[in-house]
N, CA, C and O atoms as CSV, one atom per row, in Angstrom:
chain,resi,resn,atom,element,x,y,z
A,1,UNK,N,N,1.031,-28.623,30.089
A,1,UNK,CA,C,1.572,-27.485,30.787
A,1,UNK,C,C,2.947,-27.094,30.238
A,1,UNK,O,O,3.407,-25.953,30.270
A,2,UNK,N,N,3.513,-28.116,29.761
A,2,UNK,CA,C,5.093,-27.456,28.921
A,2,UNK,C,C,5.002,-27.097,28.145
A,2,UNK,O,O,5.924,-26.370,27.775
A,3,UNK,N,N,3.830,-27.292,27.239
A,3,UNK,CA,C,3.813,-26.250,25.813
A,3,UNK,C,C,3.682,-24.464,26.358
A,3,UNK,O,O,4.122,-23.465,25.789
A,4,UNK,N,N,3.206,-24.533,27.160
A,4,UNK,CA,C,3.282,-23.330,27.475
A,4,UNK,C,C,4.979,-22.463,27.674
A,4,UNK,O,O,5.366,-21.321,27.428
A,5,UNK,N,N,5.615,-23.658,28.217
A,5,UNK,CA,C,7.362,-23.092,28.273
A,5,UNK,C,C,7.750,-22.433,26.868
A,5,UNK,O,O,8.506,-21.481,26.676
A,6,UNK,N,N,6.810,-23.426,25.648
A,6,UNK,CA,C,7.142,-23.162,24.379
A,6,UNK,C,C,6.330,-21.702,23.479
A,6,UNK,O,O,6.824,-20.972,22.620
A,7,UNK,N,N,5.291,-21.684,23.938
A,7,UNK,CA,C,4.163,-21.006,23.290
A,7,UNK,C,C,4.313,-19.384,23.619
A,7,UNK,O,O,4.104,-18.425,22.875
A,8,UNK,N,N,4.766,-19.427,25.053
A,8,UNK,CA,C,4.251,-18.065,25.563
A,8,UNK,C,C,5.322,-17.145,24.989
A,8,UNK,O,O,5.073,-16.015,24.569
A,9,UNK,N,N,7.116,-17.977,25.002
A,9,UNK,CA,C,7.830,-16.869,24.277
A,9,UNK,C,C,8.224,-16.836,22.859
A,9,UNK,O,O,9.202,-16.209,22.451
A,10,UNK,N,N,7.337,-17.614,22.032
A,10,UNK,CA,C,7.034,-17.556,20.655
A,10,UNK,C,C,6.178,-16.714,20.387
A,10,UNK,O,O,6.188,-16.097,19.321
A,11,UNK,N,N,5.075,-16.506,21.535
A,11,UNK,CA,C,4.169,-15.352,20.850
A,11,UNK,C,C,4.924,-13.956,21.461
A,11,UNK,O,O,4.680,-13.003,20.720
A,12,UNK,N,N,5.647,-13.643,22.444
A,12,UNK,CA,C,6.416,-12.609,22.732
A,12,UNK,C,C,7.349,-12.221,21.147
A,12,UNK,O,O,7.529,-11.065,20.764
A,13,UNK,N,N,7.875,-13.528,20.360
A,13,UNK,CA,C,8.125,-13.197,19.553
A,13,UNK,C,C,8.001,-12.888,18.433
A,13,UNK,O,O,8.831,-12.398,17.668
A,14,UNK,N,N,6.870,-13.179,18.259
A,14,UNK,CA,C,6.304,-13.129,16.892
A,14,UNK,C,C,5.551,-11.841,17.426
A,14,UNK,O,O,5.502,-11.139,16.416
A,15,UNK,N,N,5.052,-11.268,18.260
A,15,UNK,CA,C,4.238,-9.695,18.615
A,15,UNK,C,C,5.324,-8.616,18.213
A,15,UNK,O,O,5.129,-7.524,17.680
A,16,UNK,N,N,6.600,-9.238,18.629
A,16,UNK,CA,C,7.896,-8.180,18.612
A,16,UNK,C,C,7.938,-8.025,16.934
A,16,UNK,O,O,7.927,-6.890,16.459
A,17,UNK,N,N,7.982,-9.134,16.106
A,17,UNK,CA,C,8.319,-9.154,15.001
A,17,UNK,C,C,7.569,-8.278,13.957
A,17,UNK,O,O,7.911,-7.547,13.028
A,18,UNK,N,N,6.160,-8.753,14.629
A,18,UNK,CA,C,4.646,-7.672,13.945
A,18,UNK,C,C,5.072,-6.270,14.175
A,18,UNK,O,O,4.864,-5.359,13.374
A,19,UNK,N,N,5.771,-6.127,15.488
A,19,UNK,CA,C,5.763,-4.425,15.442
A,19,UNK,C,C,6.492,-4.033,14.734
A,19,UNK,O,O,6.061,-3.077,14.090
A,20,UNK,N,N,7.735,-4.406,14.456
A,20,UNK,CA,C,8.897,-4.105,14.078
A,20,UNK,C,C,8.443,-3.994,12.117
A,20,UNK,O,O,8.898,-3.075,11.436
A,21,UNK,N,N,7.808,-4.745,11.708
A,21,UNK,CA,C,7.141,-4.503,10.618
A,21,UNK,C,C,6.440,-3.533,10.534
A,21,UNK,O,O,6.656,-2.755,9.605
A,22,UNK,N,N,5.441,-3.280,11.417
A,22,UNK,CA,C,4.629,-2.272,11.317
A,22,UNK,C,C,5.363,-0.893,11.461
A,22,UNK,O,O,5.004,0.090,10.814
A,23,UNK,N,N,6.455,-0.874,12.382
A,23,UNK,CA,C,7.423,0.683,12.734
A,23,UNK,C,C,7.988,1.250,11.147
A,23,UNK,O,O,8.220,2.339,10.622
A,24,UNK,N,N,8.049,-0.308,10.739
A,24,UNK,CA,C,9.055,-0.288,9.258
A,24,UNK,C,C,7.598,0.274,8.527
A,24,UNK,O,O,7.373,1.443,8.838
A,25,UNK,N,N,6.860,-0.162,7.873
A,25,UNK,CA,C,5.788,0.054,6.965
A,25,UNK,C,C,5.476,1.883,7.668
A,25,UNK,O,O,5.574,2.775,6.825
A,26,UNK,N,N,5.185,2.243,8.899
A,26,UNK,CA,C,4.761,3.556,8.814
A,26,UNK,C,C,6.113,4.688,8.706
A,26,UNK,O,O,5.886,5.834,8.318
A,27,UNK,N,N,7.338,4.313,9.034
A,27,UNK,CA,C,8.691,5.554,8.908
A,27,UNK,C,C,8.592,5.314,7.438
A,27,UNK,O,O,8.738,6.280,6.689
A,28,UNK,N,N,8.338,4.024,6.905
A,28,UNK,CA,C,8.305,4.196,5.125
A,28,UNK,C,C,7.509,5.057,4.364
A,28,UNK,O,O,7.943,5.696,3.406
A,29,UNK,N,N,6.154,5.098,4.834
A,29,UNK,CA,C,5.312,6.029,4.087
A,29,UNK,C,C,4.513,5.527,3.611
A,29,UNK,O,O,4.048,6.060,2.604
A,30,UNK,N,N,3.907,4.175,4.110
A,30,UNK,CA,C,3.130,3.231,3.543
A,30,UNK,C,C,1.230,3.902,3.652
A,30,UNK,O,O,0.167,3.853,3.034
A,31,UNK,N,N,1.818,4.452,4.826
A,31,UNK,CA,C,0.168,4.705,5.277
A,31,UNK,C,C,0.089,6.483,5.290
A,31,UNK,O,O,-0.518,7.258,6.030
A,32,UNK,N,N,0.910,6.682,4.228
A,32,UNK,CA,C,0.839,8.351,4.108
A,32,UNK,C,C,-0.057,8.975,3.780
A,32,UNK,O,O,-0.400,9.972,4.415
A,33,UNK,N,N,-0.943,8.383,2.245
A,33,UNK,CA,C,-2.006,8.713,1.934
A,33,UNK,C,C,-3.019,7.494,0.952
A,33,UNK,O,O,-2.900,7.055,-0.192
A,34,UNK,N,N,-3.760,7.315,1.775
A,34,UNK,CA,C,-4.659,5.881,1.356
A,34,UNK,C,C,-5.453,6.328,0.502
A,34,UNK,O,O,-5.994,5.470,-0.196
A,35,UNK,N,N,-5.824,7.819,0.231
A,35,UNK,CA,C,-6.749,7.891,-0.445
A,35,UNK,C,C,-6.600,8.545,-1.867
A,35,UNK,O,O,-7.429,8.388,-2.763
A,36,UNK,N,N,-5.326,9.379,-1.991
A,36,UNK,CA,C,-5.022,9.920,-3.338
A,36,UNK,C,C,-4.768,8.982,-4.636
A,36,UNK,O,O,-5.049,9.130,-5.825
A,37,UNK,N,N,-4.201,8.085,-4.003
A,37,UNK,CA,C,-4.242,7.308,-6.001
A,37,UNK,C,C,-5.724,6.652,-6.241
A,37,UNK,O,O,-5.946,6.393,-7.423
A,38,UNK,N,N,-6.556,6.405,-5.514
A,38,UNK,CA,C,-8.175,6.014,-5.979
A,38,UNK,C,C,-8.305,7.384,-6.348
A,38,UNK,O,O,-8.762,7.384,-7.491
A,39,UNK,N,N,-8.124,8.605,-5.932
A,39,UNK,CA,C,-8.861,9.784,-6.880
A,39,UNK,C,C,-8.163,9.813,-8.052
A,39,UNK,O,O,-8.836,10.146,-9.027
A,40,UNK,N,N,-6.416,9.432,-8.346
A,40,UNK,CA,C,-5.967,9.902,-8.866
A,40,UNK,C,C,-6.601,9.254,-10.446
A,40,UNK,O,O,-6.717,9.782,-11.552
A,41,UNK,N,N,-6.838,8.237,-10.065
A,41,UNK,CA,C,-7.563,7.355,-11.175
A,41,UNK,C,C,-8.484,7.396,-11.977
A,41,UNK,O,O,-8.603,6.904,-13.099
A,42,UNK,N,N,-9.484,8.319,-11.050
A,42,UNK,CA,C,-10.712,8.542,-11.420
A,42,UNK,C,C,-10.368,10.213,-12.008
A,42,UNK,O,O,-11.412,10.757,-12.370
A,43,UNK,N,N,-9.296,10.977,-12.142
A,43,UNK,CA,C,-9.402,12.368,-12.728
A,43,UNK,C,C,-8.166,12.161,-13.835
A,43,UNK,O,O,-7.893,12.928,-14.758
A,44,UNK,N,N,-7.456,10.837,-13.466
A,44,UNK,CA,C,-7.085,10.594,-14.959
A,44,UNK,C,C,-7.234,10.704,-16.324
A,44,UNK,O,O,-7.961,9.873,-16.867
A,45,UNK,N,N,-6.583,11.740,-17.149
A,45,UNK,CA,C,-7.408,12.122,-18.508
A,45,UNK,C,C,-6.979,11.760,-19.524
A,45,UNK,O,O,-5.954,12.387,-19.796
A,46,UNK,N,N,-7.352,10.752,-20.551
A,46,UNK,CA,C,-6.784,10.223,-21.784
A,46,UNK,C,C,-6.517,11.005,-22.970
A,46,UNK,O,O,-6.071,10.554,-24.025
A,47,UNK,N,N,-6.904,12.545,-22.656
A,47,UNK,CA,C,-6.548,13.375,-23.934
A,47,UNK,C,C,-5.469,13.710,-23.707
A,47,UNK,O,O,-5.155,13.869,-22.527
A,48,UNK,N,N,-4.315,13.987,-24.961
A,48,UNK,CA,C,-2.934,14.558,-24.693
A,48,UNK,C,C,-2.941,15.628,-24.358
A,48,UNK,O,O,-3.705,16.283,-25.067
A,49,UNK,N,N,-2.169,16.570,-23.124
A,49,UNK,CA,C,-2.038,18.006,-22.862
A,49,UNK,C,C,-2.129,18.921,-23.621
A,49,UNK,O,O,-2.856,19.914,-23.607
A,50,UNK,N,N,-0.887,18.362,-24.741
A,50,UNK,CA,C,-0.837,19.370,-26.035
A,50,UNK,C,C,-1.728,19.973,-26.978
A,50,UNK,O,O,-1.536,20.888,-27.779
A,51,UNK,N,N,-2.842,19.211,-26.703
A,51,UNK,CA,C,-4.311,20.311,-27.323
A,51,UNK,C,C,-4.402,18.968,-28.615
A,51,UNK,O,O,-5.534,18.833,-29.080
A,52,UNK,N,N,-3.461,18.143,-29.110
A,52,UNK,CA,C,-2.965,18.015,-30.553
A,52,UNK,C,C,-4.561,17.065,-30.740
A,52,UNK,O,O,-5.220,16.457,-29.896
A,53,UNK,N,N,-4.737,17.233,-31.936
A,53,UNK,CA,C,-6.319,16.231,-32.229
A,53,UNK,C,C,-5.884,14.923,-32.457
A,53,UNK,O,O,-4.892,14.700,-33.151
A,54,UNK,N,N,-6.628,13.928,-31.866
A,54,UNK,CA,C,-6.068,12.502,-31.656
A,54,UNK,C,C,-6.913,12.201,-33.341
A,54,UNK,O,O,-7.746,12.913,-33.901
A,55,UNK,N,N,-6.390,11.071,-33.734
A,55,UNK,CA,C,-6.181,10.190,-34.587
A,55,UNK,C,C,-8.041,9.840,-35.158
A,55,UNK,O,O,-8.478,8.801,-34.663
A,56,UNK,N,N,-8.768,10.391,-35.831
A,56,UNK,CA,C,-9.859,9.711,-35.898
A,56,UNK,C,C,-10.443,8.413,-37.106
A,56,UNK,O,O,-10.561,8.629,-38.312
A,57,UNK,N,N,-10.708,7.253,-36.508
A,57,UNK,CA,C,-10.854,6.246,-37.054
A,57,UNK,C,C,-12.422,5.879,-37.555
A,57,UNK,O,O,-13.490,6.000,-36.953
A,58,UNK,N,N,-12.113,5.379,-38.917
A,58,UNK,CA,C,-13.574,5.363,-39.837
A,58,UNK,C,C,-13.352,4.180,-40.023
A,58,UNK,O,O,-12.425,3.810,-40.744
A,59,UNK,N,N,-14.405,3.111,-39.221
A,59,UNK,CA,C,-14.434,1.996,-40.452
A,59,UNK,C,C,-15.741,1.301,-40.262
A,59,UNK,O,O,-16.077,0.398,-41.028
């Protein structure tokens, strides 16, 4: 029954601590947009802008 003296306001504190992370992670911008850099990846284009003709290799 005394662990409970111990337990109950450790988890008061550690809930406080989770939020306080979590307040921090969303005013940051963490969860702004989950989904644009997986597209951004996939429309990623390896040709240079400049039109210029890449390098062609014979061997």
């Amino acid at each position: 029954m005394e662990i409970l003296y111990l337990l109950i306001p450790l988890s008061v504190v550690l809930v406080f601590l989770i939020g306080v992370v979590f307040w921090w992670s969303v005013r940051s911008g963490q969860f702004d947009d989950l989904e644009g850099p997986g597209y951004r990846v996939l429309m990623d284009d390896d040709r240079p802008k400049d039109g210029a003709p890449t390098e062609n290799r014979t061997e």
